[in-house]
N, C-alpha and C positions, 0 to 999 in steps of 0.2 A: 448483202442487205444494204440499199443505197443509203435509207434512212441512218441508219448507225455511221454509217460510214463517214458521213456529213458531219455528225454530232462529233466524232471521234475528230475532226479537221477541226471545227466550229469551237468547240468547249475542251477537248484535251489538250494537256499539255505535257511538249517531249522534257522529259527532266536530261537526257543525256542520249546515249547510242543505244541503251536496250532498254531502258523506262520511259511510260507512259503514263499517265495521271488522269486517270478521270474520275475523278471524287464529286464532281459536278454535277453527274447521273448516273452512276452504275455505284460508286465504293465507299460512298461516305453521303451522300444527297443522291434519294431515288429520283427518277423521274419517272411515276409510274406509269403513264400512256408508253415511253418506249418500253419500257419493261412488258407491259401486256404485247407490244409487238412486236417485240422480242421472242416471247415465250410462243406467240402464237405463229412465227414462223419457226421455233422448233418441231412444233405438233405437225406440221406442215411436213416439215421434211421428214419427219419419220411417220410421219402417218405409215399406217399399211402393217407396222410393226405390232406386236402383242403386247405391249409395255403393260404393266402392272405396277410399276416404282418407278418415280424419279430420285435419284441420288445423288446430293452435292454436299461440299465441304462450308461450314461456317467461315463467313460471314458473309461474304461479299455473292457467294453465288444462290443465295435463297430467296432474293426476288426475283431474279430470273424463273429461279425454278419452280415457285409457287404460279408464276404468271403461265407457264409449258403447262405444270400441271391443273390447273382450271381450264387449259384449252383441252387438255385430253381426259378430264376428268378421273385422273386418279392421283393418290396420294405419294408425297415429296416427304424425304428422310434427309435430314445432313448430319455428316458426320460430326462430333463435337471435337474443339482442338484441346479440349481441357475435362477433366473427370469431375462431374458434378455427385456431389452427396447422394444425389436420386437415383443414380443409377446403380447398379448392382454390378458385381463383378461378371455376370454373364453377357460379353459384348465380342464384338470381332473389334479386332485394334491392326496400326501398323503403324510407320512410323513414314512422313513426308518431309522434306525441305525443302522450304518455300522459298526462290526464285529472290521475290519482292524483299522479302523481311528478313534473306539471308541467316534462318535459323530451321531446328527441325524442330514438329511436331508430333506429339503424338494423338491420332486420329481415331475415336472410337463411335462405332454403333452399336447401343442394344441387339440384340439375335432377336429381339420379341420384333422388329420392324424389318426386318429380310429373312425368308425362306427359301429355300430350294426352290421351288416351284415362281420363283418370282423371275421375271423376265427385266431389266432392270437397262433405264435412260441415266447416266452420267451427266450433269451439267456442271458446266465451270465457271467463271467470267473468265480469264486469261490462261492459255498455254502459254509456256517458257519451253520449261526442259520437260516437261511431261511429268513431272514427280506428283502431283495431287490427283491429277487423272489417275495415273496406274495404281496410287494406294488406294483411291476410289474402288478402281476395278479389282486388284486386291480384296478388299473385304468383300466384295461381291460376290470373288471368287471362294472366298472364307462358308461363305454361308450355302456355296455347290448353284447359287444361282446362277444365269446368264447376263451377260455385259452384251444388250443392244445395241449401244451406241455413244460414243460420246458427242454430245454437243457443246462447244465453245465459243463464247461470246466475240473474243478479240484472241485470233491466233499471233503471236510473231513467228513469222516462218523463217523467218532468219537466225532461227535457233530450233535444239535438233526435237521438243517435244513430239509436234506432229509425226515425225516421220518414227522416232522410237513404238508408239501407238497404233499407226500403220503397221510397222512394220511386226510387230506384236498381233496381227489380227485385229485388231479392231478398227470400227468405220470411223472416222471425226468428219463431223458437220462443223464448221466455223464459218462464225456469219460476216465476220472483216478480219480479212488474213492480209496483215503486215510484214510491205517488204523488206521496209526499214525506216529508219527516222536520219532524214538528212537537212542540215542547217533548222533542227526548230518545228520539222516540216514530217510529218506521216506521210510514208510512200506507201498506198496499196500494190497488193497483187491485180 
């Protein structure tokens, strides 16, 4: 996706060899026209698919995923990283660690917002090592539904998410897959 890809040279910034910053428009200040076109070339590429659910992790990937799911018309679940008073103990849980923030999480959805019968879109902002995808796909897998697909905003391919995920049976859509960041500088695929 040219447009992201632009944004990501334009307004990111490399903090080191395996961090990226974009708090600008995706993780701290939306930019919601990319975000709609963002989401709307998720719908895009999985068109054709049965999806019923979109499924992401708080915080950073629910305007994405709110944007996919108004282009496909159905409803967006994320996971919560923290156990709120509201919820009851009937949830599917698992536990990820995050890449970025160098700690682990524990990750819970309600059972009343996934069923068996749900056909079920993953969306992320960033792959690293695959860890919030697969707890993703995990509760999915909790609830006997099916894992679609994963779609991700900014893969780094230079690290082993993608391919653990692949190689796991599932598809990954990513819409700016990084080669690496050298002198300052984002290298695409």
């Amino acid at each position: 996706m040219e447009l992201l890809k632009k944004r990501i040279q334009s307004d990111g910034l490399v903090l080191n060899d395996s961090l990226l910053k974009v708090d600008s428009f995706l993780n701290q200040q939306i930019d919601p026209d990319l975000m709609l076109k963002i989401g709307e070339e998720f719908a895009h590429r999985f068109q054709g698919e049965q999806i019923t659910k979109i499924l992401t992790i708080e915080s950073s990937g629910i305007a994405v995923s709110v944007m996919a799911g108004l282009a496909l018309k159905i409803p967006v679940v994320f996971a919560r990283k923290k156990k709120s008073v509201t919820i009851n103990e009937d949830v599917y849980y698992t536990k990820v660690y995050s890449f970025t923030k160098q700690e682990s999480n524990d990750i819970i959805v309600s059972k009343q917002f996934l069923q068996e019968d749900d056909h079920v879109l993953i969306i992320d902002d960033f792959l690293a090592n695959g860890e919030a995808a697969a707890g993703l796909a995990e509760i999915v897998h909790q609830a006997n539904a099916r894992v679609v697909g994963i779609g991700i905003v900014i893969e780094k391919s230079f690290q082993p998410g993608a391919k653990k995920l692949m190689d796991a049976g599932y598809r990954v859509e990513s819409l700016a897959r990084i080669a690496s960041f050298s002198n300052g500088q984002v290298l695409f695929l």
